[in-house]
PDBQT receptor file of N, H, CA, C and O in Angstrom, charges set to zero:
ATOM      1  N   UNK A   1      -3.358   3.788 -24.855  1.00  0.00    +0.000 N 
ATOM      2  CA  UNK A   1      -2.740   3.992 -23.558  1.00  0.00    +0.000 C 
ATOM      3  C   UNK A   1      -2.919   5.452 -23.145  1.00  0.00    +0.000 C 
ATOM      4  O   UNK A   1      -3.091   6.382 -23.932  1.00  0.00    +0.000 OA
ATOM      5  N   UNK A   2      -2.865   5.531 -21.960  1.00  0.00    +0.000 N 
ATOM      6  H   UNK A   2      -2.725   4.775 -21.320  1.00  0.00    +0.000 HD
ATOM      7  CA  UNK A   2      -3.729   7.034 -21.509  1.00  0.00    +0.000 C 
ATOM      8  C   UNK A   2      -2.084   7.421 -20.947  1.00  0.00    +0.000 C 
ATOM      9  O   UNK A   2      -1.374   6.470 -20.621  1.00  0.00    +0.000 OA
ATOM     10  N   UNK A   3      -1.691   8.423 -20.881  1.00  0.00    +0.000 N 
ATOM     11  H   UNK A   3      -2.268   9.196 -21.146  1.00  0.00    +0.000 HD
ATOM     12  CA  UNK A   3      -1.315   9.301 -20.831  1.00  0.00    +0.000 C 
ATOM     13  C   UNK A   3      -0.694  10.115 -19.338  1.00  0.00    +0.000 C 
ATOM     14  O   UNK A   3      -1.601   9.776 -18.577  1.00  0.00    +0.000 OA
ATOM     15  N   UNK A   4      -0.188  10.560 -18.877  1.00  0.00    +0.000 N 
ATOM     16  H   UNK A   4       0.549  10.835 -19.495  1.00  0.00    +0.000 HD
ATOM     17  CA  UNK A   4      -0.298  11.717 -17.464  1.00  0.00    +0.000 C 
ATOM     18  C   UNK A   4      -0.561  13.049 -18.059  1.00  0.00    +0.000 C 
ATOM     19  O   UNK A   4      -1.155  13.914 -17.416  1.00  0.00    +0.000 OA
ATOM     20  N   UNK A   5      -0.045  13.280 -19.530  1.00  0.00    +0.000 N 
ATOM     21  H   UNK A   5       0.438  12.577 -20.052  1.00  0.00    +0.000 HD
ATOM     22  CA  UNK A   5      -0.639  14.783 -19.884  1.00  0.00    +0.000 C 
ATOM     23  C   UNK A   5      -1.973  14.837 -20.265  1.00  0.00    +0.000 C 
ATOM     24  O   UNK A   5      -2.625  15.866 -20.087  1.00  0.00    +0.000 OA
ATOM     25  N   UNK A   6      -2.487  13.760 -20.810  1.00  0.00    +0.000 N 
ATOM     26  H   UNK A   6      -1.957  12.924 -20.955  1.00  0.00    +0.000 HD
ATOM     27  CA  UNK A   6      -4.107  13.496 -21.095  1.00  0.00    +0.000 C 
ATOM     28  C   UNK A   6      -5.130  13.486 -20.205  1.00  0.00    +0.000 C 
ATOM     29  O   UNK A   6      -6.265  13.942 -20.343  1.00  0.00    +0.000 OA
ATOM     30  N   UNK A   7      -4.400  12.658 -18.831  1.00  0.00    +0.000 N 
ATOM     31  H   UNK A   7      -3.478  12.287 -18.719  1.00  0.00    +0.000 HD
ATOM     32  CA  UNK A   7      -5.329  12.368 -17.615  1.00  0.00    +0.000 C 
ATOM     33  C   UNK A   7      -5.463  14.384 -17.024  1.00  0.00    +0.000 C 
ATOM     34  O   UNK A   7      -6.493  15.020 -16.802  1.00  0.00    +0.000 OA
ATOM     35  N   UNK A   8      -3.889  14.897 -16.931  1.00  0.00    +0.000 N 
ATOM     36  H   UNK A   8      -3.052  14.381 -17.112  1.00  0.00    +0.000 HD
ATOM     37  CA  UNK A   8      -3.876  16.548 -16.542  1.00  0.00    +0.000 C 
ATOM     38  C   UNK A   8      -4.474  17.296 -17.419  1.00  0.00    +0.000 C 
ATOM     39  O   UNK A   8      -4.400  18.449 -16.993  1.00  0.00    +0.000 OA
ATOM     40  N   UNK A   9      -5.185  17.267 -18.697  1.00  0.00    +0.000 N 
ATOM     41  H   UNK A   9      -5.245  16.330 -19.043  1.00  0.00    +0.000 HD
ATOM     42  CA  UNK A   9      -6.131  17.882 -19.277  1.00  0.00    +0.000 C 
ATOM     43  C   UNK A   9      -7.180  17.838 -18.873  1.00  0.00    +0.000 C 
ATOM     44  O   UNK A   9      -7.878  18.819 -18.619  1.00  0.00    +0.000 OA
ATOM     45  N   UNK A  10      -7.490  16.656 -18.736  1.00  0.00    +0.000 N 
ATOM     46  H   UNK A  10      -6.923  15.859 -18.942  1.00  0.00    +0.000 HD
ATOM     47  CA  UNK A  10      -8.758  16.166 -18.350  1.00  0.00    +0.000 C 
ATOM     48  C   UNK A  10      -9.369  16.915 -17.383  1.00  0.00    +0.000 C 
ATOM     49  O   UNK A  10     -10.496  17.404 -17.469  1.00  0.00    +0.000 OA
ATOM     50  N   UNK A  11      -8.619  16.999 -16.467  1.00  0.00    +0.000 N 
ATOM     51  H   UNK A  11      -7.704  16.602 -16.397  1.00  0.00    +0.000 HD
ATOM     52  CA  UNK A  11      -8.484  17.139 -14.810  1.00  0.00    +0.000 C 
ATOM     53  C   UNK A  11      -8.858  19.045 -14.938  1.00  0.00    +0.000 C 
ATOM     54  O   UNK A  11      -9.574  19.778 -14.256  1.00  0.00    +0.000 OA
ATOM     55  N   UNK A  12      -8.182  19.239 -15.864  1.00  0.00    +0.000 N 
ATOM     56  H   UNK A  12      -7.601  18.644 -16.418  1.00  0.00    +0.000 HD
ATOM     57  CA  UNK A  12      -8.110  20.568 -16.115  1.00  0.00    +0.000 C 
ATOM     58  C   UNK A  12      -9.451  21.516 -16.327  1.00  0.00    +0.000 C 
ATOM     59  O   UNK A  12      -9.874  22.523 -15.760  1.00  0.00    +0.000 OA
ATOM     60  N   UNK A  13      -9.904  20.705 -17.412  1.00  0.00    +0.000 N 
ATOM     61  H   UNK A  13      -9.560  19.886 -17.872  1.00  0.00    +0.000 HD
ATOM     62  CA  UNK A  13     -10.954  21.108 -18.017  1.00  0.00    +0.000 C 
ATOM     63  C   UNK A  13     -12.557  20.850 -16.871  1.00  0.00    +0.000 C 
ATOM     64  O   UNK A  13     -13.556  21.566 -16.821  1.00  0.00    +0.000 OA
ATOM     65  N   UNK A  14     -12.268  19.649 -16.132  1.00  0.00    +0.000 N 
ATOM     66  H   UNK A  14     -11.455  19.067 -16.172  1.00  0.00    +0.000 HD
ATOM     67  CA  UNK A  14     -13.421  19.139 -15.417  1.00  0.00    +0.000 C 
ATOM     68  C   UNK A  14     -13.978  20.452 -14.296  1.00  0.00    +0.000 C 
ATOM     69  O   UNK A  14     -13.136  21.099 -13.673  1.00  0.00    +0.000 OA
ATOM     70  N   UNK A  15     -15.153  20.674 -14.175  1.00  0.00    +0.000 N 
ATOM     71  H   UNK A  15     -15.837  20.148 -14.681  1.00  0.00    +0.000 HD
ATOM     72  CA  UNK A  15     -16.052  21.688 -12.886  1.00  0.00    +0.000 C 
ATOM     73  C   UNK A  15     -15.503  21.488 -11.978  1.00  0.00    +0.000 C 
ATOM     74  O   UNK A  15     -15.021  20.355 -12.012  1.00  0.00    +0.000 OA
ATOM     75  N   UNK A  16     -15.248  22.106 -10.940  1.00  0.00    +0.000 N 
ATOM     76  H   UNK A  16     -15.639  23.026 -10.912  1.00  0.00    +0.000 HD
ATOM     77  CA  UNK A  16     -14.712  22.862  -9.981  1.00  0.00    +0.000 C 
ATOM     78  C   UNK A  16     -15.542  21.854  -9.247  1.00  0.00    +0.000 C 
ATOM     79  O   UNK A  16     -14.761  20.961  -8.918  1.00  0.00    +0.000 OA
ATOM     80  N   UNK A  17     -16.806  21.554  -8.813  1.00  0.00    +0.000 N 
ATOM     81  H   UNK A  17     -17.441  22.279  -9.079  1.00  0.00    +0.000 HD
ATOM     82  CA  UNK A  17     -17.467  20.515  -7.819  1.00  0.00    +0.000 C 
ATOM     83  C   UNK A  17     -17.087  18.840  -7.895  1.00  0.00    +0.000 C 
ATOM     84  O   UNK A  17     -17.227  17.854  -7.172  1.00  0.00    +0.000 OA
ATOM     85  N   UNK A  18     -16.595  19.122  -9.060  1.00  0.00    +0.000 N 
ATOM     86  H   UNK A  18     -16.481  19.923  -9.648  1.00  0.00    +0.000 HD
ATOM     87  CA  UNK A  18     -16.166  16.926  -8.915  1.00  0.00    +0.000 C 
ATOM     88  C   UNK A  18     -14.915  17.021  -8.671  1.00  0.00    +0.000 C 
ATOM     89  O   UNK A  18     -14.541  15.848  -8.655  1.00  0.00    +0.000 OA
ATOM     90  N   UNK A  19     -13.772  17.866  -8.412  1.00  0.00    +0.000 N 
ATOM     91  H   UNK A  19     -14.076  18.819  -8.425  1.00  0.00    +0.000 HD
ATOM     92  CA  UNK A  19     -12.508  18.175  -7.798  1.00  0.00    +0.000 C 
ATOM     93  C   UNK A  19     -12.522  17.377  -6.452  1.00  0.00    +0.000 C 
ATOM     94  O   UNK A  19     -11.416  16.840  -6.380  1.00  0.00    +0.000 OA
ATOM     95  N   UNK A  20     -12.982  17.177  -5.775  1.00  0.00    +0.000 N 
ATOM     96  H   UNK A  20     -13.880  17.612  -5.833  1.00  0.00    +0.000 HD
ATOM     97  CA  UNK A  20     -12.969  16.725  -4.443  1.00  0.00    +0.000 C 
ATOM     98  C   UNK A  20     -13.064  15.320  -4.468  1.00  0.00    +0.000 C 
ATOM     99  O   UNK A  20     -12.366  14.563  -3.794  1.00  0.00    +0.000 OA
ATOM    100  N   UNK A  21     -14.298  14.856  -5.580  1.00  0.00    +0.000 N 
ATOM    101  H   UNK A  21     -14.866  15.470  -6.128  1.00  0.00    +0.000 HD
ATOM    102  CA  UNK A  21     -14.194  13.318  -5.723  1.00  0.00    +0.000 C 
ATOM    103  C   UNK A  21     -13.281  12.748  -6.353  1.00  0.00    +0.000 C 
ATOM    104  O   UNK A  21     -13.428  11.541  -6.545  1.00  0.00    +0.000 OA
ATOM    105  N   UNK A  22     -12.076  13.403  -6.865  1.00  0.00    +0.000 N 
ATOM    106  H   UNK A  22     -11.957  14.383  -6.709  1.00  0.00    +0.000 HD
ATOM    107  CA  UNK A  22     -11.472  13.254  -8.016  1.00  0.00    +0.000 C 
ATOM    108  C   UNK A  22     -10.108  13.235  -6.951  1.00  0.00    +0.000 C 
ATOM    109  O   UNK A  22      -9.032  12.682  -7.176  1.00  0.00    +0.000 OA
ATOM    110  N   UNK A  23     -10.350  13.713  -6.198  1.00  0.00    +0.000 N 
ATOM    111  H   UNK A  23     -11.224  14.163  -6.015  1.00  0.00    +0.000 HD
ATOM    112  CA  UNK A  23      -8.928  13.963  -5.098  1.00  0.00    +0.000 C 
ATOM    113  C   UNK A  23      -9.260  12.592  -4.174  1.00  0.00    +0.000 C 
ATOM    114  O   UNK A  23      -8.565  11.576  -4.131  1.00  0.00    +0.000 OA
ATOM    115  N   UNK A  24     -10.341  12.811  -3.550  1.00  0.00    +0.000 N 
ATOM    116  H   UNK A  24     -10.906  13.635  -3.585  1.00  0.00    +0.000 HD
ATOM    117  CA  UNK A  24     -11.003  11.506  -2.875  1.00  0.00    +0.000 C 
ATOM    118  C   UNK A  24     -10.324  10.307  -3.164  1.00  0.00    +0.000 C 
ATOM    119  O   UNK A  24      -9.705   9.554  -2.413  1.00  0.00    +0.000 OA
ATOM    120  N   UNK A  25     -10.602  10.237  -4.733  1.00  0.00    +0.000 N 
ATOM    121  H   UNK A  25     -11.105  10.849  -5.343  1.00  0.00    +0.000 HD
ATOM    122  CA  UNK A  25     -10.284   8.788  -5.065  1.00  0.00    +0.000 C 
ATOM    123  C   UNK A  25      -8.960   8.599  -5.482  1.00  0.00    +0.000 C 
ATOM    124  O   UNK A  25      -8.401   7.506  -5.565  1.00  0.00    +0.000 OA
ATOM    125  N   UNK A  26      -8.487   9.660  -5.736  1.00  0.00    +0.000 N 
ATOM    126  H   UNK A  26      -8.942  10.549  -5.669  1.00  0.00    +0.000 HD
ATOM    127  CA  UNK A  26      -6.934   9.218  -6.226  1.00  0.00    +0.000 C 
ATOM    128  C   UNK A  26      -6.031   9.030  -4.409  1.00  0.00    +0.000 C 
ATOM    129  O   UNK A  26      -5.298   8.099  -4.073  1.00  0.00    +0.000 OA
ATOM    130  N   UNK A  27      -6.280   9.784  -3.885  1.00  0.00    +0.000 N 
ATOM    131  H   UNK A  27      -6.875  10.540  -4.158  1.00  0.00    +0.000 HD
ATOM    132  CA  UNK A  27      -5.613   9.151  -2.421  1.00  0.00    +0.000 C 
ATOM    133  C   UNK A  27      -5.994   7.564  -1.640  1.00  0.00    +0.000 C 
ATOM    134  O   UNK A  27      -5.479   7.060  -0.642  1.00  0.00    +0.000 OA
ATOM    135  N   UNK A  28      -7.279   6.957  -2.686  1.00  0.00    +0.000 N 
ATOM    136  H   UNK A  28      -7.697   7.367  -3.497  1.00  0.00    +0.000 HD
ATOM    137  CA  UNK A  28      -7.768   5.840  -2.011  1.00  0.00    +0.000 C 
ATOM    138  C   UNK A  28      -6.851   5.157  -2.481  1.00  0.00    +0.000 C 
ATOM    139  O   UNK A  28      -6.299   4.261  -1.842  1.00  0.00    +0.000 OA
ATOM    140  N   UNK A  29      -6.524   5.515  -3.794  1.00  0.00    +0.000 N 
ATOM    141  H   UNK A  29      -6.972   6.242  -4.313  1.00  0.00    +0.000 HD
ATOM    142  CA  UNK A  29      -5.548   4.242  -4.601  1.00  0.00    +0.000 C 
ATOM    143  C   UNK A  29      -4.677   4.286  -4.161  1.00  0.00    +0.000 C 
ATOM    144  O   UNK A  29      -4.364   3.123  -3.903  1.00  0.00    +0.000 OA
ATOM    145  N   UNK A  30      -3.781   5.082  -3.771  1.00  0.00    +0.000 N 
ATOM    146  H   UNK A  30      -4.035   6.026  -3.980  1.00  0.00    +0.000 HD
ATOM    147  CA  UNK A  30      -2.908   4.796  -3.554  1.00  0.00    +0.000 C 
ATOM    148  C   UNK A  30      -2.107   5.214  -1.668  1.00  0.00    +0.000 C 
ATOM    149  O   UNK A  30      -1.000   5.616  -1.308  1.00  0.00    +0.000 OA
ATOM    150  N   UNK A  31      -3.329   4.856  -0.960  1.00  0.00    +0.000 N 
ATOM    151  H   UNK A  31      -4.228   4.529  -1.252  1.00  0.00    +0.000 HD
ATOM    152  CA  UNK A  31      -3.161   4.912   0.074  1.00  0.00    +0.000 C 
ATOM    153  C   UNK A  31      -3.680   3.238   0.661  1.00  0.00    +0.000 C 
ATOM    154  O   UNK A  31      -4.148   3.244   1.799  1.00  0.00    +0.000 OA
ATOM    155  N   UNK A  32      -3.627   2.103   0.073  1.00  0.00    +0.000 N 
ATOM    156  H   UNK A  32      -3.247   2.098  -0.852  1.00  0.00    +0.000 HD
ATOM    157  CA  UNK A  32      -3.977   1.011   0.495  1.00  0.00    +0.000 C 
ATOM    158  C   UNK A  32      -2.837   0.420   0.901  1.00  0.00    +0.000 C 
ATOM    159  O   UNK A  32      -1.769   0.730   0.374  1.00  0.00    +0.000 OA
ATOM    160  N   UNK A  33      -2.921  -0.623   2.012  1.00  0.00    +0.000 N 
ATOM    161  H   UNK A  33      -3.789  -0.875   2.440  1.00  0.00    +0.000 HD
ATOM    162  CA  UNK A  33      -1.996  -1.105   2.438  1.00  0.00    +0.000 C 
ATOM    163  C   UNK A  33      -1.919  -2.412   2.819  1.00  0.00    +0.000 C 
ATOM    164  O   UNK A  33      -2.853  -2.844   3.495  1.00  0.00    +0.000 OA
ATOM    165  N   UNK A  34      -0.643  -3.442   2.423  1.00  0.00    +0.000 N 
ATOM    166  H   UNK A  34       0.116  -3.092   1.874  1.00  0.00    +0.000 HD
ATOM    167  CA  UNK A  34      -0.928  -4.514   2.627  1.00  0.00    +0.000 C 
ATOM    168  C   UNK A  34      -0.634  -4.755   4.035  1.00  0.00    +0.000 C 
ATOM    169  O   UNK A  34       0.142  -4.085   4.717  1.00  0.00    +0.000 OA
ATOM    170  N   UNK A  35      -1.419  -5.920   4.476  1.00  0.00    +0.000 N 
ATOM    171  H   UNK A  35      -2.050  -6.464   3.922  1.00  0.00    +0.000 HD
ATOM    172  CA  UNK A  35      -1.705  -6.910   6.040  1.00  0.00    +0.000 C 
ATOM    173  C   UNK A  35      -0.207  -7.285   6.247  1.00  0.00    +0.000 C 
ATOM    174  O   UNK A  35       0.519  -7.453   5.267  1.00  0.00    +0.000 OA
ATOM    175  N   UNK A  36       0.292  -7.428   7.620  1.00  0.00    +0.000 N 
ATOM    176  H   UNK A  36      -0.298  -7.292   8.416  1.00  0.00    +0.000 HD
ATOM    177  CA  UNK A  36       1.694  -8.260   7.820  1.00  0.00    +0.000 C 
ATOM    178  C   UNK A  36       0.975  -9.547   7.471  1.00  0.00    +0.000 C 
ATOM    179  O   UNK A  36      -0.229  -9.755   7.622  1.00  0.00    +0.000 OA
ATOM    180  N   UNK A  37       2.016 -10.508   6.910  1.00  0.00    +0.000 N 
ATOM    181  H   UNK A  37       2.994 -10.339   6.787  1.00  0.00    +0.000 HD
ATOM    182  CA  UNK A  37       1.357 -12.449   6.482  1.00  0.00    +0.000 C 
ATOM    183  C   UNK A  37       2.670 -12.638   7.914  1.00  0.00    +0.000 C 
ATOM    184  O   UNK A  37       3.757 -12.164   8.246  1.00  0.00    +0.000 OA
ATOM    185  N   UNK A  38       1.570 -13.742   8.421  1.00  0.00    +0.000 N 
ATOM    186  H   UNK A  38       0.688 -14.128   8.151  1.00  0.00    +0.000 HD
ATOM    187  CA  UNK A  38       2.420 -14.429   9.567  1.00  0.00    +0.000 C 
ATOM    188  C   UNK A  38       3.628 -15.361   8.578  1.00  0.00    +0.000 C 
ATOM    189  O   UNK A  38       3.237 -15.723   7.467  1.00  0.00    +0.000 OA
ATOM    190  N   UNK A  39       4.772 -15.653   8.917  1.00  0.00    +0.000 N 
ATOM    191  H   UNK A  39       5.089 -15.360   9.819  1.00  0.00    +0.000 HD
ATOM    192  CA  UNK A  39       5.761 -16.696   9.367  1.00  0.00    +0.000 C 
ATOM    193  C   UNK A  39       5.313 -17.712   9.554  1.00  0.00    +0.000 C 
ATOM    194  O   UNK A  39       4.927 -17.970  10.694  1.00  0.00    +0.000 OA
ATOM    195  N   UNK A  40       5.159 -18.932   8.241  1.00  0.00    +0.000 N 
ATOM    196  H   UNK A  40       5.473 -18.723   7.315  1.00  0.00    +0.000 HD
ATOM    197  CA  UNK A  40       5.476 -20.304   8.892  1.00  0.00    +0.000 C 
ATOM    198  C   UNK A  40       6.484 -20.351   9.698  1.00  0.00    +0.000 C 
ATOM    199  O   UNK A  40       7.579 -19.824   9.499  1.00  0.00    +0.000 OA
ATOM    200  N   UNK A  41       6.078 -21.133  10.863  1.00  0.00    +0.000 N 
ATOM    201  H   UNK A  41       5.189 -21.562  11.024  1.00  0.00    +0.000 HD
ATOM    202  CA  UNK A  41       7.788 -21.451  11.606  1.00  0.00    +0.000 C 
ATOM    203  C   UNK A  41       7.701 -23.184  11.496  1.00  0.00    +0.000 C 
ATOM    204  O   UNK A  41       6.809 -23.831  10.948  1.00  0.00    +0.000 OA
ATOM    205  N   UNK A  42       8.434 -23.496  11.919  1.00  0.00    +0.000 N 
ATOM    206  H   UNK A  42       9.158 -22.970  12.365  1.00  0.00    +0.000 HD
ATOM    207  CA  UNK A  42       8.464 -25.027  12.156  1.00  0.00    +0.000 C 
ATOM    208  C   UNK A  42       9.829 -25.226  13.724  1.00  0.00    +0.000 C 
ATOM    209  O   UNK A  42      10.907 -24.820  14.157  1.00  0.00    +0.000 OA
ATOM    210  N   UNK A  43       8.682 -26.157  13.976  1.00  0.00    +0.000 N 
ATOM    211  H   UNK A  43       7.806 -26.487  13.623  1.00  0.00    +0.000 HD
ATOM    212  CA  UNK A  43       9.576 -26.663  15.125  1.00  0.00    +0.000 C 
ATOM    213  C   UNK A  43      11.056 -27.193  15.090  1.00  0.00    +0.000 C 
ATOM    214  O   UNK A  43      11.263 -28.388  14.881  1.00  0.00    +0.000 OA
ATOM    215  N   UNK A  44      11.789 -26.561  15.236  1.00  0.00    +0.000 N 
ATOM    216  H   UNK A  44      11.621 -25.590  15.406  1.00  0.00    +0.000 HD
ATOM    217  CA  UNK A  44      13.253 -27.449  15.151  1.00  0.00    +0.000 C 
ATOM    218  C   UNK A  44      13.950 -27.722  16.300  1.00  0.00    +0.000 C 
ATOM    219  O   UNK A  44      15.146 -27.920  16.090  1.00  0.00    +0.000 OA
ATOM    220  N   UNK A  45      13.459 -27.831  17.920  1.00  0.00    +0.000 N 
ATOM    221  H   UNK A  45      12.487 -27.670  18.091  1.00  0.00    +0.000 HD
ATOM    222  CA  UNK A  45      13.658 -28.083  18.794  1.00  0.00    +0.000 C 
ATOM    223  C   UNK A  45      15.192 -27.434  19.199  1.00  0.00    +0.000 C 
ATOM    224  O   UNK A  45      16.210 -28.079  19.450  1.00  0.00    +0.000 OA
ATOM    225  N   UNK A  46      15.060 -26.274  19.184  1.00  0.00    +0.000 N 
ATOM    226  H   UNK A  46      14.233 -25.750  18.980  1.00  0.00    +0.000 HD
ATOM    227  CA  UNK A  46      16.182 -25.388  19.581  1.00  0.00    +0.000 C 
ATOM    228  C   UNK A  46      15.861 -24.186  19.882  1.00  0.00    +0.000 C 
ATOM    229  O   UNK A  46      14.711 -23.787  20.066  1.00  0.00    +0.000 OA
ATOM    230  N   UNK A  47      17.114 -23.381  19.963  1.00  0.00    +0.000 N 
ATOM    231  H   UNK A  47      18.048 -23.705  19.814  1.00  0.00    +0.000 HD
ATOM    232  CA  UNK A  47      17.343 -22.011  20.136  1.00  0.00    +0.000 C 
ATOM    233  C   UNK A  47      16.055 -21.169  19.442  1.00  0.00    +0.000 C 
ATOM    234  O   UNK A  47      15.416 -20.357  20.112  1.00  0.00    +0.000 OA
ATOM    235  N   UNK A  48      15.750 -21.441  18.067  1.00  0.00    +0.000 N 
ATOM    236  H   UNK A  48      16.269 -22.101  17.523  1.00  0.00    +0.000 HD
ATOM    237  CA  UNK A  48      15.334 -20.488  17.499  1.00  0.00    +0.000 C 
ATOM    238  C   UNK A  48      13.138 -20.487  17.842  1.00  0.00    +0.000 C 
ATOM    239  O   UNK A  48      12.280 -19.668  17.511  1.00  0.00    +0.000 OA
ATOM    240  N   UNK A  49      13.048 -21.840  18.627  1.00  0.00    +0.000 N 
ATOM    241  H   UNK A  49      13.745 -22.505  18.896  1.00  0.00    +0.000 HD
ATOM    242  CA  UNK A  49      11.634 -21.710  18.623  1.00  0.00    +0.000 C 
ATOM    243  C   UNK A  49      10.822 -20.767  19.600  1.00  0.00    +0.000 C 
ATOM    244  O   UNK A  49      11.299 -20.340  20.651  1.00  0.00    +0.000 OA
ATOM    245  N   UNK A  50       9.995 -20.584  19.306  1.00  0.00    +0.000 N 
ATOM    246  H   UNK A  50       9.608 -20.931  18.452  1.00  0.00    +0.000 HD
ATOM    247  CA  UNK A  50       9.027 -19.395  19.740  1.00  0.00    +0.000 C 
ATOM    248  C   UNK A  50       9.973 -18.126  19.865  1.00  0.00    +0.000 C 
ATOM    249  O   UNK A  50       9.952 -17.461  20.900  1.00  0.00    +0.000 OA
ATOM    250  N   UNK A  51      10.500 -17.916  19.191  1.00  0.00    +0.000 N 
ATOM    251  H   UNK A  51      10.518 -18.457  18.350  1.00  0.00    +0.000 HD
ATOM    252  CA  UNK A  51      11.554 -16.257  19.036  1.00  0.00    +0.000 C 
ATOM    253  C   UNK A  51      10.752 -15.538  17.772  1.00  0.00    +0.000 C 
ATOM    254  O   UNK A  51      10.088 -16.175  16.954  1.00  0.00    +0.000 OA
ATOM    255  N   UNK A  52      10.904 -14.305  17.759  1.00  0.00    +0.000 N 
ATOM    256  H   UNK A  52      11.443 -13.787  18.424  1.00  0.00    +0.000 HD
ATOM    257  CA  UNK A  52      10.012 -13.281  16.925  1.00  0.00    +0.000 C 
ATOM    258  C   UNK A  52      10.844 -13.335  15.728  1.00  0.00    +0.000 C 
ATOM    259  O   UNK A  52      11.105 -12.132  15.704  1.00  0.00    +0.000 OA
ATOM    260  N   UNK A  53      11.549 -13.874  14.569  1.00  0.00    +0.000 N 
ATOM    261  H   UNK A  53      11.336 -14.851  14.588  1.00  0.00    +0.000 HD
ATOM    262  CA  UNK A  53      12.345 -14.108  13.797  1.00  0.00    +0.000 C 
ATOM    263  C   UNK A  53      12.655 -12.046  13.164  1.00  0.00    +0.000 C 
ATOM    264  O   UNK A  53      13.742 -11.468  13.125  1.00  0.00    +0.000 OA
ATOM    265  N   UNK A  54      11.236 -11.452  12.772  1.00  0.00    +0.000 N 
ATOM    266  H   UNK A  54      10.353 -11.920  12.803  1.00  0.00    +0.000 HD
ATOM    267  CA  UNK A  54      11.669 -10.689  12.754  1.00  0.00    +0.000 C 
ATOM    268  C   UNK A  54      12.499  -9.308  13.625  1.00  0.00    +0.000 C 
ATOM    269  O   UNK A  54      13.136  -8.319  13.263  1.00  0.00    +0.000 OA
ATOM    270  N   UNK A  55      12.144  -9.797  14.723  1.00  0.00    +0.000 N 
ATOM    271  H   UNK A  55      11.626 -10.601  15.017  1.00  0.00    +0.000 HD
ATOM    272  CA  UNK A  55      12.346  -8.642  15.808  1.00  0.00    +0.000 C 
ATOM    273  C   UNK A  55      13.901  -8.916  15.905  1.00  0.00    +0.000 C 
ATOM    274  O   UNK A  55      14.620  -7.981  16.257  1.00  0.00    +0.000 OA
ATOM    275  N   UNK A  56      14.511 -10.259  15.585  1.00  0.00    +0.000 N 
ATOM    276  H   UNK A  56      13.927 -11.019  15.299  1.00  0.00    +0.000 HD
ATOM    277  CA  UNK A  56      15.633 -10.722  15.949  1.00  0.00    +0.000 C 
ATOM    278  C   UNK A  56      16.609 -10.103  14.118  1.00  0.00    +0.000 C 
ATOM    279  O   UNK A  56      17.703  -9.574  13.923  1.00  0.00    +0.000 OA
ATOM    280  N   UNK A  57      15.750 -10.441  13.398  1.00  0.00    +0.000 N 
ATOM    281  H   UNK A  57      14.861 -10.871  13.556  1.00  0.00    +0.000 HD
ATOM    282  CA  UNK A  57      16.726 -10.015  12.264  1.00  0.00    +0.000 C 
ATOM    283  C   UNK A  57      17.129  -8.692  12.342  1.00  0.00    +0.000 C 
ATOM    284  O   UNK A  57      18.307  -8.465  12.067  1.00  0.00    +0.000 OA
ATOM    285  N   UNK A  58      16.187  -7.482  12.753  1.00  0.00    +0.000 N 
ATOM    286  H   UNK A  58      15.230  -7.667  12.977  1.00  0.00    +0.000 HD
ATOM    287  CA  UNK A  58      16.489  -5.894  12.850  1.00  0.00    +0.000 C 
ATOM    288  C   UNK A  58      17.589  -5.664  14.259  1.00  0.00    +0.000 C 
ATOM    289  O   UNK A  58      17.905  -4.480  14.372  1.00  0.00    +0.000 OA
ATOM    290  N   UNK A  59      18.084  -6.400  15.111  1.00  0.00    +0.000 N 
ATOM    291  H   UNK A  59      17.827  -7.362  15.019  1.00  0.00    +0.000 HD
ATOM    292  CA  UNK A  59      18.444  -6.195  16.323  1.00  0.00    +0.000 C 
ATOM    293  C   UNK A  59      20.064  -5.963  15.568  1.00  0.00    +0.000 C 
ATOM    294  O   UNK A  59      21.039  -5.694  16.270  1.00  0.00    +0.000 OA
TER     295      UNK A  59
């Protein structure tokens, strides 16, 4: 199992020119983001159809 003081050695020791790819990629990881997933709705022939369920829960 690797470490955070092992990975900061690493990091340490590495040339001054792969610094950038090394920054590059650590912001890719953890800059991904998940899609909104639509709402099954189902018809229940009332009040609640075609309403934004979430827009209504934050109100």
């Amino acid at each position: 199992m690797i470490t955070k003081a092992r990975i900061k050695r690493k990091i340490d020791r590495m040339p001054n020119e792969f610094l950038d790819k090394v920054y590059n990629y650590i912001n890719n990881l953890t800059s991904s983001k998940k899609g909104m997933r639509k709402i099954h709705t189902y018809k229940l022939k009332g009040q609640f159809d075609d309403v934004n369920i979430r827009a209504k829960a934050y109100e």
